[in-house]
N, C-alpha and C positions, 0 to 999 in steps of 0.2 A: 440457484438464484443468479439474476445477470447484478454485475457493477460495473462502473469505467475507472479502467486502468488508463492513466494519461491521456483521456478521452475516445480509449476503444474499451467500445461493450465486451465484457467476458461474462463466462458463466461459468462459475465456482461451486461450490458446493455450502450448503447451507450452515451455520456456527461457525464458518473460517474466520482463523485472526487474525490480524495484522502481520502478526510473526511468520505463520505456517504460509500466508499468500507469500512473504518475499520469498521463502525457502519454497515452494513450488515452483514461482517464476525465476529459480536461481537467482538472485539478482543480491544479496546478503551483501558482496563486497563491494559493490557500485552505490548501495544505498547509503543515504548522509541525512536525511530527511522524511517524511512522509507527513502530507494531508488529506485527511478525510474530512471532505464537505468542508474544504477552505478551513479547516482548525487544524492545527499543529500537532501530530501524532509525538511523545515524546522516545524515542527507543528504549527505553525503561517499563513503559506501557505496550507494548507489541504485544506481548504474549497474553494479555489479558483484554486488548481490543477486538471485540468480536461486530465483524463486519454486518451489517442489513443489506436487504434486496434494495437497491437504487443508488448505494452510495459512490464517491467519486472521490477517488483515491487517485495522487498525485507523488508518484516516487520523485524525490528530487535529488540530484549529485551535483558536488561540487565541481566545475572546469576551470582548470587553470588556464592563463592566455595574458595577453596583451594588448 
């Protein structure tokens, strides 16, 4: 099934959840956040959020700065 990832289409595979996409795209220690279709994924929910064909998934991290 295709999704966007920060606005690039991928294709995944069908029942992925929120959990198993971070852990595929490594990304586990950079993540702080996630939305699907502009709603607040909570990381408590990851493992039991299972992705659809078209949706739009938004990893977000925290940057420190000034």
């Amino acid at each position: 099934m295709k999704i966007f990832i920060n606005g690039q289409e991928q294709e995944v595979e069908e029942n992925i959840t929120v959990d198993e996409l971070i852990e595929f795209l490594k990304i586990r220690e950079r993540t702080m956040a996630t939305a699907v279709n502009m709603k607040i994924v909570k990381e408590w929910d990851w493992i039991g959020y299972t992705l659809n064909d078209g949706d739009k998934i938004e990893f977000l991290q925290f940057v420190g700065g000034g």
